[in-house]
mmCIF file of the N, C-alpha and C atoms, coordinates in Angstrom:
data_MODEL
# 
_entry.id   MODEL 
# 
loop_
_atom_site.group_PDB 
_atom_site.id 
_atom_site.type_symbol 
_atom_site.label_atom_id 
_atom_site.label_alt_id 
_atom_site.label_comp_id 
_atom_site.label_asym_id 
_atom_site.label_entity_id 
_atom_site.label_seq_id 
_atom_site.pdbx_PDB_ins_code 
_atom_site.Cartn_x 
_atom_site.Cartn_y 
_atom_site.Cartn_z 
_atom_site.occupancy 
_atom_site.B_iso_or_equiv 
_atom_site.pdbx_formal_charge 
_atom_site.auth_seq_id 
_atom_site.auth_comp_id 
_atom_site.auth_asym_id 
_atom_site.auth_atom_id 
_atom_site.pdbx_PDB_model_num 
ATOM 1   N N  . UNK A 1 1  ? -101.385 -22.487 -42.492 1.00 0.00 ? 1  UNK A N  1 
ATOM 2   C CA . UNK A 1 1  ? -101.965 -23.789 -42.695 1.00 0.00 ? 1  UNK A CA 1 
ATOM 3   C C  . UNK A 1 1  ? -101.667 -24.654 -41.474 1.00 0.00 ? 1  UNK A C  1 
ATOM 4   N N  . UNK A 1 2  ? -102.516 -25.211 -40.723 1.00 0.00 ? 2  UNK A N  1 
ATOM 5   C CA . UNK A 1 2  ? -102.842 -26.195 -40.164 1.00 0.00 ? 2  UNK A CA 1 
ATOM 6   C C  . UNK A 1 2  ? -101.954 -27.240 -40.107 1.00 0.00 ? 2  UNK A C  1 
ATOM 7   N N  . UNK A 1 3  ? -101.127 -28.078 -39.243 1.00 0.00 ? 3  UNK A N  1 
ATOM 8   C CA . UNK A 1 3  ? -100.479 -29.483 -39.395 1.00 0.00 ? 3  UNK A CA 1 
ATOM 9   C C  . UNK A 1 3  ? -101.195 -30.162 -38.706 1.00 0.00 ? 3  UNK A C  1 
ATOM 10  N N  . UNK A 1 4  ? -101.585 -31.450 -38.763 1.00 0.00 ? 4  UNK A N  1 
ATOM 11  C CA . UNK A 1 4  ? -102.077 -32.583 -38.034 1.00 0.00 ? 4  UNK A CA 1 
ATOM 12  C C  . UNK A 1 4  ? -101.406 -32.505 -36.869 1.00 0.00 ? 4  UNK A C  1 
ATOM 13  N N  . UNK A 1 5  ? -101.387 -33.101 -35.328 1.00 0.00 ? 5  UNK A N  1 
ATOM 14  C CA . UNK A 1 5  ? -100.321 -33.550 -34.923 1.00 0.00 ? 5  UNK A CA 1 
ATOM 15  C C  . UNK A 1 5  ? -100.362 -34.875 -34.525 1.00 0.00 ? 5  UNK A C  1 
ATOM 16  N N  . UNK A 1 6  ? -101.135 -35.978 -35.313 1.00 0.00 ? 6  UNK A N  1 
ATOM 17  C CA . UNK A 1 6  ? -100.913 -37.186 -35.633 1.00 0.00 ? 6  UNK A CA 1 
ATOM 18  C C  . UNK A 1 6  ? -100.232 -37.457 -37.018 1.00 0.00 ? 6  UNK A C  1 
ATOM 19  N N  . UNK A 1 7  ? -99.705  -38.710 -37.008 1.00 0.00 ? 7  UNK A N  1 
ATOM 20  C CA . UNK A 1 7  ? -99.108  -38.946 -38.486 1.00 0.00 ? 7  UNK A CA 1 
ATOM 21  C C  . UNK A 1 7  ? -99.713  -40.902 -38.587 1.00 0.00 ? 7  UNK A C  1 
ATOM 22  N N  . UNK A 1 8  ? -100.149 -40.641 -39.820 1.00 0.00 ? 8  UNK A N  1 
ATOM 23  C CA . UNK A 1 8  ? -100.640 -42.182 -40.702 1.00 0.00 ? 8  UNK A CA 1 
ATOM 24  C C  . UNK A 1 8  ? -98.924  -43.257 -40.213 1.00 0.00 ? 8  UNK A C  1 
ATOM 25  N N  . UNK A 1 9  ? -99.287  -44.129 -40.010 1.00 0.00 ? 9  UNK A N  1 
ATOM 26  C CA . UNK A 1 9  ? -98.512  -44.521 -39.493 1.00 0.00 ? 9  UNK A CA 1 
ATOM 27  C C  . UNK A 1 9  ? -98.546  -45.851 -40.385 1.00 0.00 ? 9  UNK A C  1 
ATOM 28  N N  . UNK A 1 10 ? -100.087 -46.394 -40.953 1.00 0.00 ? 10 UNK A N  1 
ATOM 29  C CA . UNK A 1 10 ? -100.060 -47.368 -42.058 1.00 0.00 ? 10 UNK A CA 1 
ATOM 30  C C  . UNK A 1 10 ? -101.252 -47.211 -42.781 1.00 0.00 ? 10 UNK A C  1 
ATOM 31  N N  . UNK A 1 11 ? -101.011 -47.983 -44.040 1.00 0.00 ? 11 UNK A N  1 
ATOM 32  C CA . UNK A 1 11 ? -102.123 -47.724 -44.762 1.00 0.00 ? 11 UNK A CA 1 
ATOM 33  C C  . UNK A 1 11 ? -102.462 -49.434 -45.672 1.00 0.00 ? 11 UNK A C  1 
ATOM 34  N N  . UNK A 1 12 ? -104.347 -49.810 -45.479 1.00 0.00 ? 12 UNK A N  1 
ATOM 35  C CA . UNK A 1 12 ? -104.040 -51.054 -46.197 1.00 0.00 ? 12 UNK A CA 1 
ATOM 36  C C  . UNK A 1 12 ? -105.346 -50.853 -47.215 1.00 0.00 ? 12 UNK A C  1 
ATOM 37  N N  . UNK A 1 13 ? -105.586 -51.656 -47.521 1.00 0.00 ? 13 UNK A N  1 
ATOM 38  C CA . UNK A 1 13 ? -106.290 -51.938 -48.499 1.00 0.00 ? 13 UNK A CA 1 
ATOM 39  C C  . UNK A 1 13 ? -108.364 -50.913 -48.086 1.00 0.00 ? 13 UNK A C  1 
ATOM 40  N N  . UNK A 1 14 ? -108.536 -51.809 -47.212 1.00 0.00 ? 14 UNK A N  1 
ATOM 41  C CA . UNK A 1 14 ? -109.513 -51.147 -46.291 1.00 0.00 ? 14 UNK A CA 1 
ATOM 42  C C  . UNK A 1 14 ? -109.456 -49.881 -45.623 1.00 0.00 ? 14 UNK A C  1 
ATOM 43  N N  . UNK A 1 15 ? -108.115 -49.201 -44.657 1.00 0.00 ? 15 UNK A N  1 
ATOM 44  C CA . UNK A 1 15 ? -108.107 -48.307 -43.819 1.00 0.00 ? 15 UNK A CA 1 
ATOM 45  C C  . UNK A 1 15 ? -107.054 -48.182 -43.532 1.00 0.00 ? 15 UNK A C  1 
ATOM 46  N N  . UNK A 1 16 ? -106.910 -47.351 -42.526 1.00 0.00 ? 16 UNK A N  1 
ATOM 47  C CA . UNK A 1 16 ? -105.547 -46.353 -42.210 1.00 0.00 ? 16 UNK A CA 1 
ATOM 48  C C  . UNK A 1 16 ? -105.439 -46.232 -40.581 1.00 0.00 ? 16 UNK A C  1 
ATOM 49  N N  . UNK A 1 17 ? -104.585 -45.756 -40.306 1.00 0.00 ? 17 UNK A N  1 
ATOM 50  C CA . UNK A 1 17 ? -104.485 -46.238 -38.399 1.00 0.00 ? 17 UNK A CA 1 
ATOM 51  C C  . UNK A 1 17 ? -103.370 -45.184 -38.393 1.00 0.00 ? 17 UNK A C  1 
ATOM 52  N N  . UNK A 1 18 ? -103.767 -43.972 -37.563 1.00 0.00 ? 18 UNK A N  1 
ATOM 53  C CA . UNK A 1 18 ? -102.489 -42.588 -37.135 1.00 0.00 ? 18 UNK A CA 1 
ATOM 54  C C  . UNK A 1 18 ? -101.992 -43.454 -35.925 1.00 0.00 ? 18 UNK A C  1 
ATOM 55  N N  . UNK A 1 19 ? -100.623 -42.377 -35.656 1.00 0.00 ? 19 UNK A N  1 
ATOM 56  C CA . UNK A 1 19 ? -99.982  -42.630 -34.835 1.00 0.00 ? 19 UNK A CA 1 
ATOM 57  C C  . UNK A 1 19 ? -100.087 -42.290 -32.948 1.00 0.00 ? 19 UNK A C  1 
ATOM 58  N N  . UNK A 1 20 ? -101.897 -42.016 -33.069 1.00 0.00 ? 20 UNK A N  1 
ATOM 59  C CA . UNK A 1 20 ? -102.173 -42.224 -31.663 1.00 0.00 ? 20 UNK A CA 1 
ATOM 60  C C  . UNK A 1 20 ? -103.086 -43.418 -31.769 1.00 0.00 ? 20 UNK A C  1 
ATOM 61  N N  . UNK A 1 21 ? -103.011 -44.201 -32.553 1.00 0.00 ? 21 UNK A N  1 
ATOM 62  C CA . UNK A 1 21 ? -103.663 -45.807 -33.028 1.00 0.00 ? 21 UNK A CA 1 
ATOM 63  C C  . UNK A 1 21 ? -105.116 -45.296 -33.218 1.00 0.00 ? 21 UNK A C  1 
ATOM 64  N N  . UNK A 1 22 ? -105.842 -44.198 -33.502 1.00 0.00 ? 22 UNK A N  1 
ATOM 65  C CA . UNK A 1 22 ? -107.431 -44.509 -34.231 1.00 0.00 ? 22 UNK A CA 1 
ATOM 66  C C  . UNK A 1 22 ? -107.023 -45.127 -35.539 1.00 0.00 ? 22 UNK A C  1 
ATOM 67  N N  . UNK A 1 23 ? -107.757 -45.613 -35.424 1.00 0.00 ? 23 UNK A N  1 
ATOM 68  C CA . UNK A 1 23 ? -107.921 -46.374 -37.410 1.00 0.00 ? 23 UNK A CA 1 
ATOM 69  C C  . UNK A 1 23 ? -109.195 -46.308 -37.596 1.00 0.00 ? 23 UNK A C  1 
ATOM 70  N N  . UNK A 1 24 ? -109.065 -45.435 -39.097 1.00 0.00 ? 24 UNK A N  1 
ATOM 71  C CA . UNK A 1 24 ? -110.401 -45.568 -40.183 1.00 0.00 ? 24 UNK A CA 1 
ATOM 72  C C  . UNK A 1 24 ? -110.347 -45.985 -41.194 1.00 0.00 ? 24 UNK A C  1 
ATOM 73  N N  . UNK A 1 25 ? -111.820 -46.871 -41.662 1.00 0.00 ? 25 UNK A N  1 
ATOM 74  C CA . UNK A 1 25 ? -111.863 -47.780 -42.915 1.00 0.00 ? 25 UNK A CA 1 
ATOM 75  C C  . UNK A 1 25 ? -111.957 -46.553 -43.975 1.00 0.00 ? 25 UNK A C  1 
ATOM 76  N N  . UNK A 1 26 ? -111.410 -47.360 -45.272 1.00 0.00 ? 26 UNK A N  1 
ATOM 77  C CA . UNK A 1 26 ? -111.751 -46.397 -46.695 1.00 0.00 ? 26 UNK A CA 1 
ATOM 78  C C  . UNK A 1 26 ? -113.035 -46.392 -46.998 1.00 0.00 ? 26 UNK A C  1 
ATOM 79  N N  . UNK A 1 27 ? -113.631 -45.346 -47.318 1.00 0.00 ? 27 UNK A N  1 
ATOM 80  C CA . UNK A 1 27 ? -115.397 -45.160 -47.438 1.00 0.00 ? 27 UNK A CA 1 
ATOM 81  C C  . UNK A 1 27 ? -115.417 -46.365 -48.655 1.00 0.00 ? 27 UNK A C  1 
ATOM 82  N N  . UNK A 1 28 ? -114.529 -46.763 -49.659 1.00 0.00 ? 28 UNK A N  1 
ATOM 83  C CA . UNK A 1 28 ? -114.163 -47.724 -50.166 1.00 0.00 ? 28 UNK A CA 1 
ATOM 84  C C  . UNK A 1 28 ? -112.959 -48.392 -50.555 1.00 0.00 ? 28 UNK A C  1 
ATOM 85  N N  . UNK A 1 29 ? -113.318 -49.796 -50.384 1.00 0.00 ? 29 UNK A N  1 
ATOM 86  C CA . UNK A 1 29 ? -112.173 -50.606 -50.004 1.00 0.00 ? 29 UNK A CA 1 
ATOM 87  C C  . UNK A 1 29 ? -110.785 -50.303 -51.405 1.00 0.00 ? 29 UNK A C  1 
ATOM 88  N N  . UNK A 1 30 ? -110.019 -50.398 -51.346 1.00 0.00 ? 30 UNK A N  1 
ATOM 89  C CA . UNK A 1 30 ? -108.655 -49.909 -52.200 1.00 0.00 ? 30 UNK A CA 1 
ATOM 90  C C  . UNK A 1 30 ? -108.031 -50.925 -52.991 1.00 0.00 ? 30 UNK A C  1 
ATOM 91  N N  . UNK A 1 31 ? -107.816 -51.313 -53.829 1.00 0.00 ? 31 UNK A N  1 
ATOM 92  C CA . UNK A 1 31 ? -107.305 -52.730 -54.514 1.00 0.00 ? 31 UNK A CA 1 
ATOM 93  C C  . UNK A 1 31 ? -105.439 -52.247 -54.755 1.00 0.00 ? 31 UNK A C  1 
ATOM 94  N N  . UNK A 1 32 ? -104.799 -53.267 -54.375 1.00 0.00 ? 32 UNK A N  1 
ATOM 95  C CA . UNK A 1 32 ? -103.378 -53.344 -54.378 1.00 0.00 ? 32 UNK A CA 1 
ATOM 96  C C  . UNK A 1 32 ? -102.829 -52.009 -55.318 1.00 0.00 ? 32 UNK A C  1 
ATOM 97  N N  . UNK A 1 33 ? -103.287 -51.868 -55.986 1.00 0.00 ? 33 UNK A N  1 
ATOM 98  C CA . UNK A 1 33 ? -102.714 -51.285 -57.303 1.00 0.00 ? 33 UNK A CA 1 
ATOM 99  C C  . UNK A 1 33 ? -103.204 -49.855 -56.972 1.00 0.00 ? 33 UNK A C  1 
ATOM 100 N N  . UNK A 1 34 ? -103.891 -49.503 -56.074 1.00 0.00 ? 34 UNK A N  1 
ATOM 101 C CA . UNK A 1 34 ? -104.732 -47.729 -56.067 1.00 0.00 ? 34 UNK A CA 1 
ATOM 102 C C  . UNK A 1 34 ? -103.902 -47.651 -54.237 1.00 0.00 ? 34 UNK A C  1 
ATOM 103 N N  . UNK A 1 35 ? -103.083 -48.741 -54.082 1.00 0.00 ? 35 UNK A N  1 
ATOM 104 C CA . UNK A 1 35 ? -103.089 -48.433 -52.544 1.00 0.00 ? 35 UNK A CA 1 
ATOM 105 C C  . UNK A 1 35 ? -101.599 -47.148 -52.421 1.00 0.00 ? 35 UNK A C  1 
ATOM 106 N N  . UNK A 1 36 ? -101.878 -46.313 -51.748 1.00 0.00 ? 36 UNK A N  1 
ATOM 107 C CA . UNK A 1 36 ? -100.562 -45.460 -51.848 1.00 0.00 ? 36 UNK A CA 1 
ATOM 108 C C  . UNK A 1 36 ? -99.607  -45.898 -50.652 1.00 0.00 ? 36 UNK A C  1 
ATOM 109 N N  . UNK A 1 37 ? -98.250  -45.088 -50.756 1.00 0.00 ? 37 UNK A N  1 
ATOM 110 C CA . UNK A 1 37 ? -97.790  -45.222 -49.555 1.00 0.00 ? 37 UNK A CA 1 
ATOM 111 C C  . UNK A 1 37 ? -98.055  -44.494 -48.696 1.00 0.00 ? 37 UNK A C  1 
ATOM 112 N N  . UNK A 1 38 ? -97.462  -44.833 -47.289 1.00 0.00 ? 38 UNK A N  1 
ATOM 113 C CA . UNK A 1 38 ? -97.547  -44.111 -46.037 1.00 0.00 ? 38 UNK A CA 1 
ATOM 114 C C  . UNK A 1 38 ? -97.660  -42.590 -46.038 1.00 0.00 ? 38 UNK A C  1 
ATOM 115 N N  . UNK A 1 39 ? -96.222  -42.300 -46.868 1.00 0.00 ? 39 UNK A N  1 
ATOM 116 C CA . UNK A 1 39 ? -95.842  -40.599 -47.281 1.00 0.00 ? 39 UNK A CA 1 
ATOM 117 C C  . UNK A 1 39 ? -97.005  -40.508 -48.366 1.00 0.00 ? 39 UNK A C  1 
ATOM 118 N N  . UNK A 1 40 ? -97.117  -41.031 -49.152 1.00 0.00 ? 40 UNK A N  1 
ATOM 119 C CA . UNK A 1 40 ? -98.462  -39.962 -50.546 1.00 0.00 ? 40 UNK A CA 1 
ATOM 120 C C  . UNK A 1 40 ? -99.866  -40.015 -49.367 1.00 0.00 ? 40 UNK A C  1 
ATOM 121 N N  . UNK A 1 41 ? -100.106 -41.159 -48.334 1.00 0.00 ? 41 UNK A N  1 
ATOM 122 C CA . UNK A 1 41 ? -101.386 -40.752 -47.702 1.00 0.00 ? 41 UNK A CA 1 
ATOM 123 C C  . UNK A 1 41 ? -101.074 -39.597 -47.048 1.00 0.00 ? 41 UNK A C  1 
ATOM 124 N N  . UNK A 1 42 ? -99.882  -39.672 -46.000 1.00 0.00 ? 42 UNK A N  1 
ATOM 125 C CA . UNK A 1 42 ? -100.092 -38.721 -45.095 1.00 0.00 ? 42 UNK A CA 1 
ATOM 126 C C  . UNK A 1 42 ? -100.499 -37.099 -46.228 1.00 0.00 ? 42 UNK A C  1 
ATOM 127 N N  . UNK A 1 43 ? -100.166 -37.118 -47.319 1.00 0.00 ? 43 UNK A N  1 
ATOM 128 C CA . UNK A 1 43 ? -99.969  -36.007 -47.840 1.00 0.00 ? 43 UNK A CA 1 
ATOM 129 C C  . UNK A 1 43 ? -101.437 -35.650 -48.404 1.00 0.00 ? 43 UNK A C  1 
ATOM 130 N N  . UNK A 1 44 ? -102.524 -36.576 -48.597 1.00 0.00 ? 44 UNK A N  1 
ATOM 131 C CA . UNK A 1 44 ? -103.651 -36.726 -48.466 1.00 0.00 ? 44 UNK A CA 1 
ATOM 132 C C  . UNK A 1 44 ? -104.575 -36.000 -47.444 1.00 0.00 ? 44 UNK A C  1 
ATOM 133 N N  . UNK A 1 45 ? -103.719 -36.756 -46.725 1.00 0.00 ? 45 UNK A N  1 
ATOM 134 C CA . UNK A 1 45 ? -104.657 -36.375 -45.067 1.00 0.00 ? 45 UNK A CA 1 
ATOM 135 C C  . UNK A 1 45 ? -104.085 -34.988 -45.005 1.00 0.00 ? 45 UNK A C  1 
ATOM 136 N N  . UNK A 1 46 ? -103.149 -34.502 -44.254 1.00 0.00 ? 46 UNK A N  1 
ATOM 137 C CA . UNK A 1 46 ? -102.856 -33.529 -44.236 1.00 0.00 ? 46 UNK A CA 1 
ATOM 138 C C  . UNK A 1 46 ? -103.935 -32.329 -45.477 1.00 0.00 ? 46 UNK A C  1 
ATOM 139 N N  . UNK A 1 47 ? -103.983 -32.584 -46.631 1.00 0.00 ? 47 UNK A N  1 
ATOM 140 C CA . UNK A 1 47 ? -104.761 -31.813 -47.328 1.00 0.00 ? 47 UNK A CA 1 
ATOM 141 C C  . UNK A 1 47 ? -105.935 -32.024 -46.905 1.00 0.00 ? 47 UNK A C  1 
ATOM 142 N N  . UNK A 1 48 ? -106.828 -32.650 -46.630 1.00 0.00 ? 48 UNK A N  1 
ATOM 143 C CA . UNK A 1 48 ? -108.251 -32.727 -45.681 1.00 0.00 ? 48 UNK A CA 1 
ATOM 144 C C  . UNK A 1 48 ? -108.225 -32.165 -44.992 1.00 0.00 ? 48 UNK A C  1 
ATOM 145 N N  . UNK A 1 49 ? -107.724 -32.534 -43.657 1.00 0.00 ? 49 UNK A N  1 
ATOM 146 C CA . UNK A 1 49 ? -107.365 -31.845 -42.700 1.00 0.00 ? 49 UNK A CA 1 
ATOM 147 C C  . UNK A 1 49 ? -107.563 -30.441 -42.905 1.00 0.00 ? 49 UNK A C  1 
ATOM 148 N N  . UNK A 1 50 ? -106.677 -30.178 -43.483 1.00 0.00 ? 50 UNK A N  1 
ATOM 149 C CA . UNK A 1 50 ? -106.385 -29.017 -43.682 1.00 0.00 ? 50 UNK A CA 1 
ATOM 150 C C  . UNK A 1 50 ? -107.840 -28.008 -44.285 1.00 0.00 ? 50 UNK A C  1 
ATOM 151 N N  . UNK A 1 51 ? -108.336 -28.755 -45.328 1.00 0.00 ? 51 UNK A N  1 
ATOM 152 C CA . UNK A 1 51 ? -109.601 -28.326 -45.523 1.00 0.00 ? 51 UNK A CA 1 
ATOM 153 C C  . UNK A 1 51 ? -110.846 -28.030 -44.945 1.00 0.00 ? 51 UNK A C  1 
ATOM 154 N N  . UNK A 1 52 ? -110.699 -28.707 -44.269 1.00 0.00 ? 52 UNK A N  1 
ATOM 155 C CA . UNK A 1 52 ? -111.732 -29.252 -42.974 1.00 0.00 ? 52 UNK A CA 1 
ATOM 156 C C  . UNK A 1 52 ? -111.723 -28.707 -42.210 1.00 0.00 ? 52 UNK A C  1 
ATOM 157 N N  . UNK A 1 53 ? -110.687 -27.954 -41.351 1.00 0.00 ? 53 UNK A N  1 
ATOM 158 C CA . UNK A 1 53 ? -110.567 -27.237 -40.440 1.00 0.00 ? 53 UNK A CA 1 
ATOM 159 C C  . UNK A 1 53 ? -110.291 -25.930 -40.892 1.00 0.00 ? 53 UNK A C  1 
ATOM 160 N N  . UNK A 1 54 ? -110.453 -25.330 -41.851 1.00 0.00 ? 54 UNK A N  1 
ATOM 161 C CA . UNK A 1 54 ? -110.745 -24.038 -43.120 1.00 0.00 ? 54 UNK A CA 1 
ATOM 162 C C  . UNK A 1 54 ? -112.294 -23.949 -42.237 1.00 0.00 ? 54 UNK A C  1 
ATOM 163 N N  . UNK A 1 55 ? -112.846 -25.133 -43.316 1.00 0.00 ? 55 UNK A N  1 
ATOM 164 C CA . UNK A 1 55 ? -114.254 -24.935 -43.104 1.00 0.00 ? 55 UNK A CA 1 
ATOM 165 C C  . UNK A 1 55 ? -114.946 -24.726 -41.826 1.00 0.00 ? 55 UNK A C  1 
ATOM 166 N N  . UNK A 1 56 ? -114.769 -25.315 -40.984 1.00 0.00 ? 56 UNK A N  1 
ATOM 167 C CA . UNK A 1 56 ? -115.067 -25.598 -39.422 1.00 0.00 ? 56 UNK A CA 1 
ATOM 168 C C  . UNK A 1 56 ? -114.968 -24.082 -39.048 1.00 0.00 ? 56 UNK A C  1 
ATOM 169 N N  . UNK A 1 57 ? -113.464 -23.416 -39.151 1.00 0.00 ? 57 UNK A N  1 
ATOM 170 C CA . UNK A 1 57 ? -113.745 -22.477 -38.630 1.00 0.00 ? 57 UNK A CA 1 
ATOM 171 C C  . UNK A 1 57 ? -114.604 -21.192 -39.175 1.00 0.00 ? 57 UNK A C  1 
ATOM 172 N N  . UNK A 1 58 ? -114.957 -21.275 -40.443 1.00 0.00 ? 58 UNK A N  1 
ATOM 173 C CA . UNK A 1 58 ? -115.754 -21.008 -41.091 1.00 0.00 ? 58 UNK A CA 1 
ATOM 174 C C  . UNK A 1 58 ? -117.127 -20.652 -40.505 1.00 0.00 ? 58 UNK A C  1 
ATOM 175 N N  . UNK A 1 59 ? -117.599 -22.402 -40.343 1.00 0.00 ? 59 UNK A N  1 
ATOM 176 C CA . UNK A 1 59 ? -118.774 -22.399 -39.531 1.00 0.00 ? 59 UNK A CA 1 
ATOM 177 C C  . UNK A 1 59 ? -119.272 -21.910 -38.094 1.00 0.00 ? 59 UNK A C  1 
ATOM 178 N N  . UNK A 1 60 ? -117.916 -21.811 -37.713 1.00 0.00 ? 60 UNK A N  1 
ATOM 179 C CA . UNK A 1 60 ? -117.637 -21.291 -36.189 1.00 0.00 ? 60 UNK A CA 1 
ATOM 180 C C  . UNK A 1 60 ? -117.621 -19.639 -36.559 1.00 0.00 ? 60 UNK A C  1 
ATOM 181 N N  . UNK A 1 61 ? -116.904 -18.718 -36.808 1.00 0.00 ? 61 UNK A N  1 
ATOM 182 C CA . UNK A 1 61 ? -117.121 -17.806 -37.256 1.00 0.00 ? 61 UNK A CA 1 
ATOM 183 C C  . UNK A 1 61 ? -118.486 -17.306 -37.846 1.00 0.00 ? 61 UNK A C  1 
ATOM 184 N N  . UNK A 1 62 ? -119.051 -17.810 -38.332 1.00 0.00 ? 62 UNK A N  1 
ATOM 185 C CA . UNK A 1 62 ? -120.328 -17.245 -39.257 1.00 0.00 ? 62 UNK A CA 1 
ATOM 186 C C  . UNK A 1 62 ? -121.552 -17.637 -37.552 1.00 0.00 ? 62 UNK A C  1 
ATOM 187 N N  . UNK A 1 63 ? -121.450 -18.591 -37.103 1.00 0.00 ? 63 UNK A N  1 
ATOM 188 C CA . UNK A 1 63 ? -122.206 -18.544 -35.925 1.00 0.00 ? 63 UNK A CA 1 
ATOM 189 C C  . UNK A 1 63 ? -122.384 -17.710 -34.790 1.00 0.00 ? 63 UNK A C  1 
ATOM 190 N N  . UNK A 1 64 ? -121.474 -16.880 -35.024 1.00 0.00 ? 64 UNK A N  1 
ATOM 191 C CA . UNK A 1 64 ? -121.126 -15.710 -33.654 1.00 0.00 ? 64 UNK A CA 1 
ATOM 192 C C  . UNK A 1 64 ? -121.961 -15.009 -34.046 1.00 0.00 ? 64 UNK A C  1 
# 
């Protein structure tokens, strides 16, 4: 499995910002009460990630 080698560095209501400073908004915005912490996102991301680049190579593979 795959590790990021960025880490979420914050997380707000709207979006998230890794620790080489990109920040992306939430496809929807997050209300106080659904917002996680730093550690439950990164653990988020990391599972995307992780998925994502499953698939990718997937697509890369099946193209050869």
């Amino acid at each position: 499995m795959k590790k990021p080698t960025v880490k979420v560095v914050k997380v707000t209501t709207t979006g998230f910002e890794l620790s080489d400073g990109r920040y992306y908004p939430h496809p929807v915005p997050l209300t106080e009460e659904e917002l996680p912490t730093v550690e439950e996102f990164q653990e988020y991301y990391d599972h995307w990630f992780n998925l994502l680049s499953i698939e990718h190579e997937r697509e890369v593979a099946n193209d050869c």
